[in-house]
N, C-alpha and C positions, 0 to 999 in steps of 0.2 A: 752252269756258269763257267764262264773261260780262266782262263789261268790270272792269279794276279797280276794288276799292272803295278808296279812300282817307280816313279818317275827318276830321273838323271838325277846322278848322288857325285858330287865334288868334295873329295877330301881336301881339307882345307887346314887340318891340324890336326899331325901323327904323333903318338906316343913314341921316344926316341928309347935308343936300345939303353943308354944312359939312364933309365929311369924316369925322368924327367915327362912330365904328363898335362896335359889340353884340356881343364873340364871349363865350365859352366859357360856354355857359348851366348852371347848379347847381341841381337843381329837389329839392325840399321836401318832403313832406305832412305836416302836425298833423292828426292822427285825432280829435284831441278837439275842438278847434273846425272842424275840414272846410278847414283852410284850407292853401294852396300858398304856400310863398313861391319866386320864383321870381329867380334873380343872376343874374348875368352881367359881363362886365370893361368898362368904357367908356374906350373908347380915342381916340386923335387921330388915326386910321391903321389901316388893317390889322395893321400891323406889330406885334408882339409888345414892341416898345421901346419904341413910342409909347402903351402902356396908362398908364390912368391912375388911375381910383377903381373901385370895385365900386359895382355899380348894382343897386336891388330893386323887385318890384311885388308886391301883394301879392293874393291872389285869394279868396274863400271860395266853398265849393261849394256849388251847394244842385240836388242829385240830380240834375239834368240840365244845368245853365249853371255857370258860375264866373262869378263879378262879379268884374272886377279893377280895383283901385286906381291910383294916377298912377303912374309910376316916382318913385323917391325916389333920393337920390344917397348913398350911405353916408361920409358925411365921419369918423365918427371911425372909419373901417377905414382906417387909412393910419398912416404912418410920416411925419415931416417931411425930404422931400428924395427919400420915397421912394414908386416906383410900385405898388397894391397889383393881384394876379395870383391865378388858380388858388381861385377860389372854391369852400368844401369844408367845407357843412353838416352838423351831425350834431345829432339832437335825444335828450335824455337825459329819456325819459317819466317818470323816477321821482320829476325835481324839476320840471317843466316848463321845463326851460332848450334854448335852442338857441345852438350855439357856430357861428358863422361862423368856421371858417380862413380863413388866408389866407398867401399870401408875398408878402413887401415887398423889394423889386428896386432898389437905390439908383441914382439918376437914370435913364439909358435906360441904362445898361448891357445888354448882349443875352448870351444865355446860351450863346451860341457864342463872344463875348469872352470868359467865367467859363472855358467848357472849354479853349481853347485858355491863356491863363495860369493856370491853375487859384486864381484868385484868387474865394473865394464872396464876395460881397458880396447874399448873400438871406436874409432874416430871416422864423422864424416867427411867426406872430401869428394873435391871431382876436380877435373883437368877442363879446359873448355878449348874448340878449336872453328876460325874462321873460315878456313878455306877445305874447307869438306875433310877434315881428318888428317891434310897434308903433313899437319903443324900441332901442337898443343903446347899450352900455356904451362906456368908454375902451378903448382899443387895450392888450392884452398882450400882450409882445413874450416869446417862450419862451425863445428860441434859446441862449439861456445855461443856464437852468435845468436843457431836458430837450436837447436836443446837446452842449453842451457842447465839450472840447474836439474830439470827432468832428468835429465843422467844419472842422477842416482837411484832416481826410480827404476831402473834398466838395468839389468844384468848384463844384458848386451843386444844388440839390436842388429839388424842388416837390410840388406836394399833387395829389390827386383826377385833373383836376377833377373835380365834381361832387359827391354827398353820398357821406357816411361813415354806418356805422350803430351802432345799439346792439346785443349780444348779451343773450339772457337773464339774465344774470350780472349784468346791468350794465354791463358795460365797453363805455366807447364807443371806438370805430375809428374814425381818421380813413388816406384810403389817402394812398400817398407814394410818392416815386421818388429816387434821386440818381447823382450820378453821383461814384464812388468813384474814386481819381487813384491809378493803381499806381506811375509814377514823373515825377517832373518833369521829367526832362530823359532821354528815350528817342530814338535814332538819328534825333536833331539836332530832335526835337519835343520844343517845351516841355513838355507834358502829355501822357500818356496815360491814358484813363480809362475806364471800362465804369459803363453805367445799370442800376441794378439798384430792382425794386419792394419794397417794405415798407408796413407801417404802425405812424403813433403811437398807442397807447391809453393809455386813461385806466380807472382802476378804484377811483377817488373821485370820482365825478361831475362829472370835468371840476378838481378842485382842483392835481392834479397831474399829468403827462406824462411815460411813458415812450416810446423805441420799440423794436421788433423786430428783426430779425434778415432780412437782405437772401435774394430770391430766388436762388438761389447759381448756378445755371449760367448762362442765356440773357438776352440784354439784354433787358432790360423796362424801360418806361417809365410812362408815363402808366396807373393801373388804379384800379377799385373791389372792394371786398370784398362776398360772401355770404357768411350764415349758413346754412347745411345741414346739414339732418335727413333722415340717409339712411334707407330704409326696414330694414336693418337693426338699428336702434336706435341708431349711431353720428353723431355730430357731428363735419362738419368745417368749418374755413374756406375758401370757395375765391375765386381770385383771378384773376381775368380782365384781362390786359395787355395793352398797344401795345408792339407790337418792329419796327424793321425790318425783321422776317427773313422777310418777305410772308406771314406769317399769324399769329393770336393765339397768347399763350403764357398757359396755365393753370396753376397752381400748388395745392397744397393746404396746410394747417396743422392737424395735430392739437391746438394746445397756443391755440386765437384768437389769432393773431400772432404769437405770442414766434418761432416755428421755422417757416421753410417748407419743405417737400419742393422737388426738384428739378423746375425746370418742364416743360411738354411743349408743344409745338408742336400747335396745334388747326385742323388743315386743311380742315374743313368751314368755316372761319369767314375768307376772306381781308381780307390789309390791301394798301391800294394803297401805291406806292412811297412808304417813311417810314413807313408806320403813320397810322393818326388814332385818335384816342381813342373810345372807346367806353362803353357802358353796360350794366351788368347790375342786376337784382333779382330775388330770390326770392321765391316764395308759397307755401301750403299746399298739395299737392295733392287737386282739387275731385273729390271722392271723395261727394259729396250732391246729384248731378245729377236734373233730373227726367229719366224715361223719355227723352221725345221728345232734351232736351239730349244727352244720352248716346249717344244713337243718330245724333244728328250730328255729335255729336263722333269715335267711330270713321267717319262717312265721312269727315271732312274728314282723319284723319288716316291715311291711305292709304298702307301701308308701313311704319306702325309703331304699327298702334293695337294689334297684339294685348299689345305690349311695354306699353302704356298702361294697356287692359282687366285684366290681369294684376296690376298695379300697384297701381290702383285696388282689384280686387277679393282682393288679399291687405293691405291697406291698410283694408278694411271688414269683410276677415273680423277680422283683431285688434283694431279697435275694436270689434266686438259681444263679441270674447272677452272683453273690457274692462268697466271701470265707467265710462261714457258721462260722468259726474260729475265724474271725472279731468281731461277731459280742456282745455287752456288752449283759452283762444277764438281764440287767434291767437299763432305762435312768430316772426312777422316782422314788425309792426306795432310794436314799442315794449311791448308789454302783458306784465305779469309772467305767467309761468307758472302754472299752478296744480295743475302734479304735484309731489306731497308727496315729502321725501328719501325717498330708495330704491326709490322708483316709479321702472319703468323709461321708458325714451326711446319705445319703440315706442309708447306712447300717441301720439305726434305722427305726423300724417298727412306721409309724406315731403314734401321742396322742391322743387320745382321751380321753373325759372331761366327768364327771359329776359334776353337782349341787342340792345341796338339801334347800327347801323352801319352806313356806305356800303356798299353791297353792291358795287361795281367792285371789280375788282383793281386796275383799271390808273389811276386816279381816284377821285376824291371826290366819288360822284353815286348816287344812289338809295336813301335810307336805308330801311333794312327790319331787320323784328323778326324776330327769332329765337324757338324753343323750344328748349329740353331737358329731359328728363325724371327725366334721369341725369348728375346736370352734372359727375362724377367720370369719368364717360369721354368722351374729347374728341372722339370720332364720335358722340354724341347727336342732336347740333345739327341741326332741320330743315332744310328751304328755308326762305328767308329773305319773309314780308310785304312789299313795298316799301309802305311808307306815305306817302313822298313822293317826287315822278316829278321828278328834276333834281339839279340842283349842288347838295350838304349833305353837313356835316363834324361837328362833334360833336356830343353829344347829353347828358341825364341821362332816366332813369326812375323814376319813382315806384310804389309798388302801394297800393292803396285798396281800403279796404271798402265795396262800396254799398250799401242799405238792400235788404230782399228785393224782387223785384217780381213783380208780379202777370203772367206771363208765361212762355212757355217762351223767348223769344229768347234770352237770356244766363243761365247761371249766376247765381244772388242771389250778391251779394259779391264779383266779382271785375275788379277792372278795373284799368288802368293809367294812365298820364299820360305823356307825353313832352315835354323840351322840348330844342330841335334848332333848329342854324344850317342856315339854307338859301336861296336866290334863284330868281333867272333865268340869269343869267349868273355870278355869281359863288355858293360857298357863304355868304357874308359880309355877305350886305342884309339881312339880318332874324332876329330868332330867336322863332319859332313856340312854341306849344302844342298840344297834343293829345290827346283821354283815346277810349281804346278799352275793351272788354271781353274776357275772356276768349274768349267766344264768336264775337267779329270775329276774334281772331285767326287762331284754331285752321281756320275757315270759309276766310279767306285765304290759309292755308297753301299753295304751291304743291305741286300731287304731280303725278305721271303721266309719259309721257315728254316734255312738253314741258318739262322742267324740268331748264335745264343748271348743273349746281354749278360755278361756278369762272370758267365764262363768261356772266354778264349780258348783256356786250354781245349776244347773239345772240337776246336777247327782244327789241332793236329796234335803230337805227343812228342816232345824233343826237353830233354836234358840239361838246362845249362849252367854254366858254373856262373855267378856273379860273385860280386865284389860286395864287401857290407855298403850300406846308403849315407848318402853325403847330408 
């Protein structure tokens, strides 16, 4: 095998000699004007107490470059007294609005003070803006309106991070986590409490907020939601989470948030000690490959293309059974549908999912992309891409439509964006961008028997210092 490929990396937010530090990056895409907007939390510190405002830059694509704009400092996302965290975008295509969440953390309070007195002092909030990020609105603070007195049940709770999305329906999702206090004063501890994942939606465009209903068994924390279009015509939501429990915990929703099924532990996909947050999205699966694409495609994907081939080609045979006319231009981009009521689901070409995460077990080092084809069963999950070689800790994903191109190299239409904390020595000097294609991916897939699941380490032997986990 040749040397790795690693795709084009854009530092887009440096830790300054000041101190002052870039984590948790929230990344964007508006399909209608090509543009990224790209957060992140600006901090005085490492440290998770010493956050301070939410920080933007803004990029527009033009089919092979991004031009990005200065960083901007987002002064009216904030609380007075209080620091804003957990940046957790969702844009609602139908009015052109995008809502920044966010939680507001009164002074440096730390959220292992909240759990241990189970006193929450974090408030929801988000900014909203019309004209693609140019502008943002006054701070709306929810936490009355759509928690309520639930808040007491909560020690404290927090969003994403990273982006939320819309469903066909409309309803925008934003993901969440909290942590639920079974009693205050348990065998001489003041609180005891378990984190459990959720999400808030909205099914007025952002006017009003409810939430859902908590992952019921396994701690989960930190997650993002997919929409999935399974190939048997059914739709679910699925949820991808950070747990302690050294590997991801997946979950399902028949009903888009109101209800989740109980989680399952997804052992091809590990977390280093604590967990770190991760990122998923879905795409169409690319079932209008040229010849030659197709045929790299099954070699690159060695072990599991016939599962692939099959997929695809029972995925093209019911669209030819089909009126090709039916069918929407895209079920994961923001864009309304265009199957008439009573037309069934099987029009939509199934989803398939990526996720991007440290691939250590035992650390926070080598971020790499995942496939699945079948994100409903938790053994799907390929080898993992490493697309950056070192210390890196969270991430967000985006998926993008490219214009066709004149070429076999890639798929027309399929690519991705990454944006991800990562260094030299620490995960925490900088937070990168990145856009791949389908075609790099699937090319990079590791297969054969050099390819050990579970143990990285033994792809090479290197050293390195991190930072404790966020």
């Amino acid at each position: 095998m040749g040397s790795p490929y690693f795709p084009a990396r854009t530092v887009l937010f440096r830790k300054e000699a000041s101190g002052v530090t870039y984590r948790i990056p929230a990344l964007l895409y508006l399909p209608g004007s090509t543009t990224f907007l790209a957060f992140c939390e600006e901090r005085f510190s490492p440290d998770d107490a010493q956050a301070n405002l939410l920080a933007l830059r803004r990029g527009v694509f033009y089919r092979n470059y991004v031009e990005w704009e200065d960083m901007t400092a987002l002064e009216s996302a904030q609380l007075r007294g209080y620091r804003s965290m957990n940046p957790c975008p969702v844009y609602d295509e139908f009015t052109g609005t995008v809502f920044l969440f966010f939680i507001a953390v009164l002074g440096h309070t730390s959220e292992s003070q909240q759990l241990i007195t189970g006193k929450n002092v974090t408030r929801l909030c988000y900014v909203s803006s019309g004209d693609q990020g140019r502008s943002w609105s006054s701070v709306t603070d929810l936490t009355q309106c759509t928690i309520g007195d639930t808040i007491e049940d909560w020690a404290t709770f927090a969003l994403g991070p990273g982006h939320g999305i819309q469903l066909k329906s409309g309803r925008l999702l934003v993901p969440a986590y909290a942590y639920y206090i079974h009693c205050r004063e348990c065998f001489g501890k003041v609180c005891l409490t378990t984190p459990h994942s959720f999400c808030f939606h909205s099914d007025t465009h952002g006017r009003t907020w409810r939430f859902g209903e908590f992952v019921p068994n396994l701690k989960t924390v930190e997650c993002q939601m997919v929409s999935v279009d399974e190939e048997s015509g059914t739709n679910v939501l699925y949820c991808n989470a950070r747990t302690p429990l050294g590997y991801r915990v997946q979950a399902l929703s028949l009903d888009d948030g109101a209800v989740f099924q109980e989680g399952q532990l997804v052992q091809k996909l590990v977390e280093p000690p604590h967990g770190c947050h991760g990122s998923t999205v879905g795409f169409p699966a690319p079932f209008d490959f040229q010849s030659q694409t197709l045929s790299a495609t099954h070699k690159a994907l060695t072990g599991w293309q016939e599962q692939a081939s099959q997929t695809l080609l029972r995925s093209r045979s019911t669209m030819l059974d089909r009126n090709p006319v039916a069918l929407p231009t895209s079920s994961h981009c923001g864009k309304k549908s265009q199957l008439h009521k009573g037309q069934s689901a099987k029009f939509l070409p199934p989803t398939w999912v990526i996720y991007s995460h440290p691939t250590f077990p035992s650390s926070r080092l080598d971020l790499g992309i995942y496939l699945s084809l079948f994100p409903r069963d938790p053994d799907s999950w390929t080898e993992p891409w490493v697309i950056y070689e070192g210390p890196s800790a969270y991430s967000d994903l985006a998926y993008l439509e490219l214009p066709s191109l004149d070429s076999f190299d890639s798929p027309p239409g399929i690519a991705f964006a990454c944006l991800f904390e990562n260094g030299t020595q620490t995960p925490y000097e900088e937070i990168s961008f990145s856009i791949f294609t389908f075609y790099d991916l699937i090319r990079n897939i590791p297969r054969g028997e050099g390819c050990f699941r579970g143990k990285p380490e033994m792809r090479r032997s290197r050293k390195w210092n991190h930072c404790s986990v966020a």
